[in-house]
N, C-alpha and C positions, 0 to 999 in steps of 0.2 A: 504494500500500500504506500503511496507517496504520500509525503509528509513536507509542508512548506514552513518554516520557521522566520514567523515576524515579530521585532521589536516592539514592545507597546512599553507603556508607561507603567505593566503592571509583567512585565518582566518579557520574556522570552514563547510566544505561544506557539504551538504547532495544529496547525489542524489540517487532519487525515482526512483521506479523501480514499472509499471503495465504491466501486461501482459508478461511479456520475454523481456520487453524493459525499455530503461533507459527515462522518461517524464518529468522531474524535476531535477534541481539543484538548490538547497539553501544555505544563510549565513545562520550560527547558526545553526544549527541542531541538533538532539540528534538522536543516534539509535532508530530506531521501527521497532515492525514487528521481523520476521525472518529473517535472513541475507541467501542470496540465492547466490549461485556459480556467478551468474552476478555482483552482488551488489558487491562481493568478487574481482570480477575482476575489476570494474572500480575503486574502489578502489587503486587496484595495479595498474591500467593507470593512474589515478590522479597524483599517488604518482610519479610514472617514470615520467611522466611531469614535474613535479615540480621538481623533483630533476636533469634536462636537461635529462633524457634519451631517452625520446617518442617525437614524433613529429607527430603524428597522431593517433587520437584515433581509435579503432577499438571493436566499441559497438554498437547493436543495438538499435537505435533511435527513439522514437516517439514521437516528441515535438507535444504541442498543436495549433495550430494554423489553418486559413482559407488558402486557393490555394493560393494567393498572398504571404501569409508568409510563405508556405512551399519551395516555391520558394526559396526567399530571406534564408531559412535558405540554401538550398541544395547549393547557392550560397559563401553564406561562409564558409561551409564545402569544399569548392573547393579551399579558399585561402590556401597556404601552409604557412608552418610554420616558421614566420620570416617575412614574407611578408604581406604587407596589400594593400589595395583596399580604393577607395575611394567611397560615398555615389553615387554620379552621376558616377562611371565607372559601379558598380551593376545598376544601375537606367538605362545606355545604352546596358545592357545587358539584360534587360527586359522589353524594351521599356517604360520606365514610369518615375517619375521625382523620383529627392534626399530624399523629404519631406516622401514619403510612404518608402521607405527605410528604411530609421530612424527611422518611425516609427516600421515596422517588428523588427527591429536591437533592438529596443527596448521591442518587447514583446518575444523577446527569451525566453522560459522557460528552456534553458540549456547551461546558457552561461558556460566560457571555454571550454566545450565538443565542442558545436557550438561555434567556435568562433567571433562573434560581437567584440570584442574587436579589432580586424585585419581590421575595417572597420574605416574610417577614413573623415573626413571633407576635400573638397580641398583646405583649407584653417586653418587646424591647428587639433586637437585632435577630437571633436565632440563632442558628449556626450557618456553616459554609462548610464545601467539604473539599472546595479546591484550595489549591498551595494559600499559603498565608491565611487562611481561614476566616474568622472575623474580620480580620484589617483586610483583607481581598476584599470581602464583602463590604465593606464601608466605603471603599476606593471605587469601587465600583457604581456604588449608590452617589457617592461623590461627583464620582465620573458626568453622570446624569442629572445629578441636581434633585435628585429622587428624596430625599429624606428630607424634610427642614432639621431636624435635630443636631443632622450631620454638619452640617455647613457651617 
């Protein structure tokens, strides 16, 4: 599987590319593989992101996951940009509690693309289960202007 590694502001990301679709986002990466027109391009939507330009990605997706968590991912590709969601408001929108949320929220294999990070505790930041954890999450949310608390 090719793998493109871009500079961001929140470290080093790779995102994997099988099939015509983007499965993977990683800290630390190093190019592999062939760089493919797709790779190329989310590349340049990474970049627009971070640099405030994009506010929704437009790439085709295919995170791994079971029915439950394809849910939960398609649910937070539905939060918009700046705005977040709390663990129980996903949980009442899918009939099921906070705790599997969190856990989906946490096997994201493509977080900022999916963003997990827009998802929130009703009671303060939550966790994160990518590199730097909380502070990724807050950098993130930073990023977007998402949080007033944050700022």
């Amino acid at each position: 599987m090719p793998v493109a590694a871009v500079e961001t502001p929140v470290g080093c990301l790779g995102i994997v590319e099988e099939d015509g679709a983007i499965v993977e986002l990683t800290w630390d990466a190093v190019d592999e593989g062939e760089r493919t027109p797709l790779l190329d391009e989310a590349v340049r939507q990474l970049n627009a992101y971070f640099a405030g330009e994009l506010t929704e990605f437009d790439l085709p997706l295919k995170p791994r996951g079971n029915e439950f968590q394809q849910a939960v991912f398609q649910r937070m590709l539905a939060i918009p940009y700046g705005e977040t969601r709390t663990y129980g408001e996903l949980a009442k929108e899918l009939d099921t509690y906070g705790q599997p949320i969190g856990q989906a929220c946490g096997m994201n294999p493509i977080p900022v693309i999916i963003p997990c990070h827009r998802v929130l505790s009703a009671n303060g930041i939550g966790g994160y289960s990518g590199r730097g954890g909380v502070e990724m999450k807050i950098a993130l949310l930073r990023q977007e202007g998402g949080y007033p608390f944050l700022i």
